[in-house]
N, C-alpha and C positions, 0 to 999 in steps of 0.2 A: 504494500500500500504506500504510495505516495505521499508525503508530509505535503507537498504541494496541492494535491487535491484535494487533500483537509483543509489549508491556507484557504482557496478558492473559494470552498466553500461558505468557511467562516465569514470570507470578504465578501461573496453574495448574501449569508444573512443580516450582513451587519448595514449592506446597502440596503434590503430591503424592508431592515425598520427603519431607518433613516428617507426614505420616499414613504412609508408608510407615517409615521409622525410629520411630516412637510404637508401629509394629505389630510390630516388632521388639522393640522395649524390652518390649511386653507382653506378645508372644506371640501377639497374634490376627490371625489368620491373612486375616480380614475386612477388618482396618485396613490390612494390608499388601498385600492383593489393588487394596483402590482406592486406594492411591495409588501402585500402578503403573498402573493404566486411566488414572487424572492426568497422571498424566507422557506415558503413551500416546498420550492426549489433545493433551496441547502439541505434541508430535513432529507429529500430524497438521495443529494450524493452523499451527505453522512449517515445515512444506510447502507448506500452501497459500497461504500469502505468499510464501514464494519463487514459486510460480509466476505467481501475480499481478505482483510485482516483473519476472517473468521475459518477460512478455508485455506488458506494459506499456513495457520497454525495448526490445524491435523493433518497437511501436506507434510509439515516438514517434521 
């Protein structure tokens, strides 16, 4: 598993509460919808590192 693609992802959840609070401060309802899909986002590739980490460790 790549420490990079844990990076990545951390850096797309953290973009998408930061467009998700901007959408709140303004009101649109657009800013706040994607950056929860962002956050949604991350949740999905830090699943899929853990399962890679997760097969990788009764590989080896």
């Amino acid at each position: 598993m790549g420490l990079d693609d844990r990076a990545k992802a951390a850096a797309k959840n953290i973009e998408g509460k930061a467009q998700e609070a901007w959408g709140n401060v303004t009101g649109d309802p657009e800013d706040k919808a994607e950056g929860k899909a962002k956050q949604a986002e991350s949740e999905v590739r830090h699943g899929v590192e853990d399962v890679k980490d997760n097969i990788k460790e009764k590989l080896d």
